[in-house]
VOGU-375267 format. One line per 5 residues: number of its first residue (from 1); their letters; for each residue x, z, y of C-alpha. Coordinates in Angstrom, 3 decimals, always signed. Each point is the difference from the previous one (the first is absolute). Layout:
<sites>
NUM> A> X:Z:Y | ...
</sites>
This chain:
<sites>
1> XXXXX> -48.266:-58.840:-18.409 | -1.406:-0.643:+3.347 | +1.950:+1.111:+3.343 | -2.136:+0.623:+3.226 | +1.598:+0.761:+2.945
6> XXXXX> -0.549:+2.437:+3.207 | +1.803:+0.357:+3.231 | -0.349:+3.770:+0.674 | -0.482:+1.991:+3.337 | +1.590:+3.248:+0.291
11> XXXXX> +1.873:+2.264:+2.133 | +4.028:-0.454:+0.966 | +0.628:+3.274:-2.160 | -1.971:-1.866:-2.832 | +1.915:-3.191:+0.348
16> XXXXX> +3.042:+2.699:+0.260 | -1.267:+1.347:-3.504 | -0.536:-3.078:-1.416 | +3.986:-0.999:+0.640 | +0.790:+3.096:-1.384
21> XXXXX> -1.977:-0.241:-3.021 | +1.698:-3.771:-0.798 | +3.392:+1.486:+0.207 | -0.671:+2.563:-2.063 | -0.737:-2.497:-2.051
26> XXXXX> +2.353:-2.218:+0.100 | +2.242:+3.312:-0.539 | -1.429:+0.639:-3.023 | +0.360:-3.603:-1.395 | +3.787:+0.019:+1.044
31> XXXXX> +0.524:+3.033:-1.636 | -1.253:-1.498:-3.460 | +2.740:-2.851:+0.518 | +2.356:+2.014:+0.811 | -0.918:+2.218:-3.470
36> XXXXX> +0.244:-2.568:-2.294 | +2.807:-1.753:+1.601 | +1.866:+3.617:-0.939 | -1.775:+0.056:-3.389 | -0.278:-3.315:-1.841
41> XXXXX> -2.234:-0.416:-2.477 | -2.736:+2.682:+2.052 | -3.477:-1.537:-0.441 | -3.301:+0.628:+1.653 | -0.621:+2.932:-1.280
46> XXXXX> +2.752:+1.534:+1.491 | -0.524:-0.763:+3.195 | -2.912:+1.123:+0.223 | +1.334:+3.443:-1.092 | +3.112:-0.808:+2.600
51> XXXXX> -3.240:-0.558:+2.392 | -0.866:+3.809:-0.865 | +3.047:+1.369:+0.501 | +0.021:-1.711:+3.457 | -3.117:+1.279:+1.260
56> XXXXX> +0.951:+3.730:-1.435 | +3.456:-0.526:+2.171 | -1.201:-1.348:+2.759 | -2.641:+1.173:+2.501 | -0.889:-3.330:+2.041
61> XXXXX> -0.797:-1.768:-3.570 | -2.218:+2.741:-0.932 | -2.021:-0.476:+2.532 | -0.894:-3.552:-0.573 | -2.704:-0.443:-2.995
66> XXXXX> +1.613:+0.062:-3.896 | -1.799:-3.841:-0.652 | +1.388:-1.442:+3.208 | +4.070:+1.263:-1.158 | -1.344:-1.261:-3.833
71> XXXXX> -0.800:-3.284:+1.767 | +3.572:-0.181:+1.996 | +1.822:+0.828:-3.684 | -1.912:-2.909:-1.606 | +1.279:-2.342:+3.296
76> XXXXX> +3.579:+1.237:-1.724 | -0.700:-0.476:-2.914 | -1.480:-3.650:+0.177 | +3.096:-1.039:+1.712 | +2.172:+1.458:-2.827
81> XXXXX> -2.304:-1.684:-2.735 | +0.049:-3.127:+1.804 | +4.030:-0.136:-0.224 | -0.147:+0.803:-3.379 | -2.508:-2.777:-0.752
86> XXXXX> +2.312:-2.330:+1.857 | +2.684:+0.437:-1.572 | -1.364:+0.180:-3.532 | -1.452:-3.599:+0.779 | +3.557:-0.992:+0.975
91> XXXXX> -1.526:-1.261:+3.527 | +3.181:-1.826:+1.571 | +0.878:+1.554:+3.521 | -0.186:+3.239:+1.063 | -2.419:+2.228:-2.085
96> XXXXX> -1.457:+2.193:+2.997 | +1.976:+3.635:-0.544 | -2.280:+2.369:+1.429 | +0.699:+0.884:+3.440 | -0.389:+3.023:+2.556
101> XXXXX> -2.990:-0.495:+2.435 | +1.235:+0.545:+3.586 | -3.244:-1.180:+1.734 | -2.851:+0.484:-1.609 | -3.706:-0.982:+1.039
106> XXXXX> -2.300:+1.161:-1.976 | -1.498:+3.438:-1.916 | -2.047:-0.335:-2.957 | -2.545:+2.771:-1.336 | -1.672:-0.154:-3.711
111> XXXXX> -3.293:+1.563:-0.331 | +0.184:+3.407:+1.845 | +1.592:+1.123:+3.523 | -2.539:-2.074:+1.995 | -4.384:+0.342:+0.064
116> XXXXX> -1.689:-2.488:+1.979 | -2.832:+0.669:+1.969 | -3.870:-0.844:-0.883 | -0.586:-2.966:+1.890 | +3.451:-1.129:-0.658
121> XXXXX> +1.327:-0.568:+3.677 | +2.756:+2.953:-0.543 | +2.335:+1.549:-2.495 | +1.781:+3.228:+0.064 | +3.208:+0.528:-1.433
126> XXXXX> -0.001:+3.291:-1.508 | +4.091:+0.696:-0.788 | +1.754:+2.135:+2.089 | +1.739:-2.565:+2.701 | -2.584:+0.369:+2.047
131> XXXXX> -1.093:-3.734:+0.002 | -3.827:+1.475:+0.319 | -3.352:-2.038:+0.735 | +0.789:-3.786:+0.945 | -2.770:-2.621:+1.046
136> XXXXX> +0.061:-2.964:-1.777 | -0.636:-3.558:+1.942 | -0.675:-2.832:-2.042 | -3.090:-2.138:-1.018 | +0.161:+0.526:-3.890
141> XXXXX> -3.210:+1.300:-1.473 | +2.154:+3.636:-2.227 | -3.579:+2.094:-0.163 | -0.780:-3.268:-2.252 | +2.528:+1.337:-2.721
146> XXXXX> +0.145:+2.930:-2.313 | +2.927:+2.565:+1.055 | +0.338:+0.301:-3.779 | +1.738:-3.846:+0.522 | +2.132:+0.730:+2.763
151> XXXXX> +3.454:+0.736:-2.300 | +2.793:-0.007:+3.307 | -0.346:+0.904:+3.840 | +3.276:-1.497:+1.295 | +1.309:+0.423:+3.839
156> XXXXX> +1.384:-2.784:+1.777 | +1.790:-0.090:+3.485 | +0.830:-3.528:+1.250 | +0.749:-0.648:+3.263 | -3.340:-0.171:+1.844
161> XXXXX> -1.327:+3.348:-1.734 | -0.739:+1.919:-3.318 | -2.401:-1.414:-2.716 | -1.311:+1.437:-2.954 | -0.770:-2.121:-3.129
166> XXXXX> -2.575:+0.964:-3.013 | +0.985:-1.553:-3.247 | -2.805:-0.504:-1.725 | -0.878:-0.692:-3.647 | -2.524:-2.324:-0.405
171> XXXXX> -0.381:-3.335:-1.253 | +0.597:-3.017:+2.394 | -0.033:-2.973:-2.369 | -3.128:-2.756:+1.103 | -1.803:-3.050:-1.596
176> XXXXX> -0.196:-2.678:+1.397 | -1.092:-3.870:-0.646 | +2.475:-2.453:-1.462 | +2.049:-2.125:+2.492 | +0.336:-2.354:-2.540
181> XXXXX> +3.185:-1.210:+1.661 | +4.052:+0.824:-0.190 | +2.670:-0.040:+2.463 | +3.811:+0.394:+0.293 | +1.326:+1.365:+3.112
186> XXXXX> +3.198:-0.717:+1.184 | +1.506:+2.345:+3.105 | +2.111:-1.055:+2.161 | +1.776:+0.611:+4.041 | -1.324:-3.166:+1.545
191> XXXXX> -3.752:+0.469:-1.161 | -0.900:+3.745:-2.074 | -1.230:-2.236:-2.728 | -0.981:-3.433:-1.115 | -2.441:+0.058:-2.959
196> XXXXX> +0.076:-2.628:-2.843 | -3.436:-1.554:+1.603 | +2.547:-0.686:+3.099 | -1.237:+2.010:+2.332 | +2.293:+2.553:+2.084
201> XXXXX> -0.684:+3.415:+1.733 | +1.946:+0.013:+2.860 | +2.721:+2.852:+0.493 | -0.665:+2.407:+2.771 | +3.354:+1.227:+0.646
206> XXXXX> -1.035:+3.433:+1.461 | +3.227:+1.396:+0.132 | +1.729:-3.195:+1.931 | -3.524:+0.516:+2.400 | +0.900:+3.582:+0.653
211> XXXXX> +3.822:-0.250:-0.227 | +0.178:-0.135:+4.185 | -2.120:+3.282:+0.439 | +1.806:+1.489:-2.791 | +4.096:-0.807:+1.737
216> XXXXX> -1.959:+1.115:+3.417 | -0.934:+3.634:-1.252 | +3.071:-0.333:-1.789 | +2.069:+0.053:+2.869 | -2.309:+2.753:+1.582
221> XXXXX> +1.348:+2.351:-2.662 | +3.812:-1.013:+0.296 | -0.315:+0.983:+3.454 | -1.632:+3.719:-0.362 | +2.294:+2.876:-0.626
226> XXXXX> +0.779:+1.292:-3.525 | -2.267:+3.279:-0.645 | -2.271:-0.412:+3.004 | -3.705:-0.194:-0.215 | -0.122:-3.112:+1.761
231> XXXXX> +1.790:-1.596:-2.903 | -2.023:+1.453:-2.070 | -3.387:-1.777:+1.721 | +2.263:-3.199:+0.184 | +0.256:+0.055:-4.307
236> XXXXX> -3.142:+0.529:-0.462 | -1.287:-2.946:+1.995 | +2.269:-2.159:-1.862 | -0.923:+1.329:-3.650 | -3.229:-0.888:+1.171
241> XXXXX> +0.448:-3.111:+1.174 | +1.619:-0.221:-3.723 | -3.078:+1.547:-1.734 | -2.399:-2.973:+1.901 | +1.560:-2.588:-1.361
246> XXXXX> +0.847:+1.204:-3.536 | -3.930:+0.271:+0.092 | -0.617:-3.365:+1.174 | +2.323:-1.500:-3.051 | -1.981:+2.558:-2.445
251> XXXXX> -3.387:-1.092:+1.156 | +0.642:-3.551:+0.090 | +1.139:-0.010:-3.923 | -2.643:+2.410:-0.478 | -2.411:-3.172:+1.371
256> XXXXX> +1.421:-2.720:-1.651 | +0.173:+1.854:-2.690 | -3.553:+1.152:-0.939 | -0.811:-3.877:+1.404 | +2.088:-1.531:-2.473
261> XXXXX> -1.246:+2.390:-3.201 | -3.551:-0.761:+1.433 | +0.043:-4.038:-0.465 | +1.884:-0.046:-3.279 | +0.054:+1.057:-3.859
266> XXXXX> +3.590:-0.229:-0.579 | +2.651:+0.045:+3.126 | +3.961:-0.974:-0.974 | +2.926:+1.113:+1.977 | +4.049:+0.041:-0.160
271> XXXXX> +1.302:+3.113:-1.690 | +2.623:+0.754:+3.456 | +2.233:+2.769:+0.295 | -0.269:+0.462:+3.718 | +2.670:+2.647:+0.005
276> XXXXX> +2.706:-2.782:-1.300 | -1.276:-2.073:+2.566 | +0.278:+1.911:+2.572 | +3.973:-0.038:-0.276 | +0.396:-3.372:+1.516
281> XXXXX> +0.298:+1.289:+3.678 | -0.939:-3.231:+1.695 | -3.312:+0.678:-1.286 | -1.208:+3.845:-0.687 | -1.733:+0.310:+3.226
286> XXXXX> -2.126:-2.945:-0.934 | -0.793:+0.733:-3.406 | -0.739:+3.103:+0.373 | -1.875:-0.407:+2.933 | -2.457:-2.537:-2.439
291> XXXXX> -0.780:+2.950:-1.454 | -0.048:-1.520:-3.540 | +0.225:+3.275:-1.914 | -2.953:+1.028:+1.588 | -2.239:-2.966:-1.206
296> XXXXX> +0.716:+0.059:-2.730 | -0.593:+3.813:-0.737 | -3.627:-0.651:+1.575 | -0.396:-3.401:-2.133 | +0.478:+2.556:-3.409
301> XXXXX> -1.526:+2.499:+1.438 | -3.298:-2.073:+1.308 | +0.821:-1.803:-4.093 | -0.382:+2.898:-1.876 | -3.091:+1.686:+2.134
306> XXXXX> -1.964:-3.507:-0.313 | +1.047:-0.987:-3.284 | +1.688:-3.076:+0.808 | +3.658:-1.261:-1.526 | +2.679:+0.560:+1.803
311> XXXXX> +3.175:-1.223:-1.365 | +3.989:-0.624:+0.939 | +1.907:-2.179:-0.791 | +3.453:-0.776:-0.362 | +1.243:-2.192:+3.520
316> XXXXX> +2.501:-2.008:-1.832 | +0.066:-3.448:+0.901 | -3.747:+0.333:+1.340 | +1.323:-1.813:+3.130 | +2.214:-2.774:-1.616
321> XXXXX> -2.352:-1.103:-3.148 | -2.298:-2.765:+0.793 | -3.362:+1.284:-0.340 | -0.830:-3.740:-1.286 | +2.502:-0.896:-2.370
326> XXXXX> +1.909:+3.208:-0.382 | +3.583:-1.666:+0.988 | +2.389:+1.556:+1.615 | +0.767:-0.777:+3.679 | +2.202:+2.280:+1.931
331> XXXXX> -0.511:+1.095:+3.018 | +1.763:+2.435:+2.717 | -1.882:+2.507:+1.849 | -0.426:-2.580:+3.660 | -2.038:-2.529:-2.193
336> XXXXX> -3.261:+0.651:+0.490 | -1.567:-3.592:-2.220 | -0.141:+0.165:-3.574 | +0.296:-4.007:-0.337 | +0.972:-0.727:-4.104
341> XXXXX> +0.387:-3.758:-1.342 | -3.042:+0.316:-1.565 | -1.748:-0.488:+3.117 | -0.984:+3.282:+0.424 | +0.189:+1.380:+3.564
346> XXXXX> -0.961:+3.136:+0.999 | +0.713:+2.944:+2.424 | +2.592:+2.116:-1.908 | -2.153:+3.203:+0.753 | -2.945:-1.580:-1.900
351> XXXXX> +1.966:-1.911:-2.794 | +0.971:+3.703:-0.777 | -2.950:+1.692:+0.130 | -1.520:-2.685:-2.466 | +2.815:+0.472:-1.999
356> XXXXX> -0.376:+4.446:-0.128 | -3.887:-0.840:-0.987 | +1.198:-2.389:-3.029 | +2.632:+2.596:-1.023 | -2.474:+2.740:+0.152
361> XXXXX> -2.537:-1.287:-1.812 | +2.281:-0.160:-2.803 | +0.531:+3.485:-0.184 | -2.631:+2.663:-1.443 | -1.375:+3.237:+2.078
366> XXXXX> +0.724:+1.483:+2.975 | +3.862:+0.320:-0.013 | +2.805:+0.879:+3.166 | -1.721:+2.323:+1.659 | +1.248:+2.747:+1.726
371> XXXXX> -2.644:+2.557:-1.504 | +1.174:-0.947:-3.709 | +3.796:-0.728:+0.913 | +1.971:+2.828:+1.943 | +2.553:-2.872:+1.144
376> XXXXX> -2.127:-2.307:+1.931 | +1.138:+1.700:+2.919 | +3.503:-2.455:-0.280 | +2.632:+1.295:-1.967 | +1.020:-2.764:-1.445
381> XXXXX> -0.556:-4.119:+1.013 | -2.291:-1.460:-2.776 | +1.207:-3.589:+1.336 | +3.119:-1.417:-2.882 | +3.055:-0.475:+0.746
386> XXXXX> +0.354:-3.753:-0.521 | -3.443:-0.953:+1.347 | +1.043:-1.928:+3.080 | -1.193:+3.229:+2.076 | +3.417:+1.724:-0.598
391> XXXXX> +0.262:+1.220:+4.012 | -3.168:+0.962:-0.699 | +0.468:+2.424:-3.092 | +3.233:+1.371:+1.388 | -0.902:+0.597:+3.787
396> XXXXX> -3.387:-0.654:+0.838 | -3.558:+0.646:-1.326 | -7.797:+10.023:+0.359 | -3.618:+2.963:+3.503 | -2.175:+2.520:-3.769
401> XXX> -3.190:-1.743:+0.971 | +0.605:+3.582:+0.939 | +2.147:+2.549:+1.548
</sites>
């Protein structure tokens, strides 16, 4: 499935509509939860017919198209599966109980409720919010594709407009010539990674760039009155200020990414559960503003359309083996030198990373990823207890290539 995206032009009632229209779904979704909350046991089935009884007792969800509140009972639904799944894998931690949506973003439609125009620069919603004709802006080639392909229209407001994306159903996987070459990646706060060839990429820190613009508009908003439209103005600037740099961090492991997939056959990372990582206070604002989650989506993503290996592997004493000898030499997070008795000295970053490419090439097929394994988000550290990284399994240590 491939996802292009269009920032849309319309009128303020449109963009009016268009809110309306994602409440209604998210009204519709929260509506399912809250049904088979009341009625364990209920599955799919029955909320869809809970989604019929809804739009035969209520006016407002009549009006928006019968595939776009399908789509919003299948959101509820996933989230009700995926807690289920959870806990029938006995994943430690919290297993994710479905929750109501208070703010939600996004509308989808299936196949009907929408007809886009000949030369593809429009589309017309045809339900009955009143969303209408909207111009589409955007420099992807859609007359190229069959509408037959197109299987969801979704509507997206973010904070510097609305966008509508076209999931398409084609296929995206590419040849291409053997690298003939293997690398083990090891990403870190002081560089974004050191490779097992020792070379480093270094970390941009976009956040940490932006942080003084961000405490400046920040301030702009703490100083506006509750309710009034200048407040108003004064979030949006921030959430958009918010949006820019979450797109510089996507688009820079979007880079390195396809880079990396490009000039090898088999790439080798640490399996990392961000989310457990991200507990240590002293550093969640660094880690996640490395943005690992997000290259390493792209590197399985960029794997499986290219046909290259991806694999993760298990971080356990990747930083105190010896890449040499394989002794142990302990080390605390402030030592940055590998240096074993063996002679052996080495950056720690790249004593790692050679040590991830020697434990993945041990292993068989493309295993860790988050399109295979629902949990690579971070539920639970993959690090052992007794490792030597114990802070790091307790305290320390995923944006779709899409929406």
């Amino acid at each position: 499935m491939n996802v292009l995206e269009f920032k849309v032009k319309g009128k303020k009632t449109q963009y009016a509509a268009i809110d309306e229209a994602i409440r209604t779904g998210q009204f519709v979704r929260n509506k399912c939860i809250r049904y088979w909350m009341d009625n364990k046991g209920v599955g799919q089935k029955d909320l869809y017919r809970h989604n019929t009884w809804l739009r035969a007792e209520y006016a407002f969800v009549k009006d928006l198209n019968s595939h776009a509140c399908q789509a919003s009972v299948e959101r509820a639904y996933s989230s009700i599966a995926r807690f289920y799944d959870k806990c029938k894998k006995q994943v430690p931690g919290k297993k994710g109980y479905p929750k109501f949506k208070k703010f939600s973003r996004s509308v989808e439609y299936k196949t009907s409720g929408w007809k886009l125009s000949g030369d593809a620069k429009s589309i017309n919603f045809l339900d009955k919010k009143g969303i209408g004709k909207l111009k589409l802006k955007g420099t992807w080639e859609l007359w190229r594709y069959d509408l037959k392909l197109i299987k969801r229209v979704r509507l997206v407001r973010r904070a510097d407009g609305y966008y509508v994306q076209f999931c398409i159903k084609i296929d995206t996987k590419e040849s291409l010539e053997p690298a003939h070459t293997n690398v083990g990646l090891d990403v870190g706060l002081k560089e974004f990674y050191t490779d097992s060839k020792g070379g480093v990429e270094p970390n941009p820190r976009f956040y940490r760039k932006g942080e003084k613009k961000l405490k400046f508009y920040q301030r702009r908003v703490s100083r506006k009155k509750k309710g009034s439209s200048n407040r108003k103005k004064a979030i949006n600037r921030l959430g958009r200020t918010h949006l820019k740099i979450s797109r510089q961090r996507e688009e820079h492991a979007k880079r390195l990414a396809r880079c990396v997939i490009h000039s090898n056959d088999v790439v080798a990372y640490e399996d990392l559960r961000v989310k457990n990582l991200v507990k240590n206070h002293c550093l969640a604002k660094s880690i996640n503003d490395a943005g690992w989650y997000q290259f390493r989506k792209w590197l399985e993503y960029f794997g499986q359309k290219f046909g290259k290996q991806t694999i993760a592997v298990n971080p356990a004493y990747t930083s105190q083996n010896c890449s040499s000898c394989g002794e142990v030499v302990k080390k605390s997070l402030s030592t940055r030198t590998h240096s074993c008795s063996c002679g052996c000295v080495l950056d720690r970053d790249h004593n790692a990373a050679i040590n991830i490419l020697k434990r993945a090439l041990g292993t068989v097929g493309h295993t860790g990823t988050w399109i295979v394994d629902p949990n690579a988000l971070g539920e639970d550290a993959s690090t052992l207890s007794d490792s030597g990284l114990k802070e790091q399994a307790t305290s320390l240590i995923k944006e779709s290539p899409f929406l």
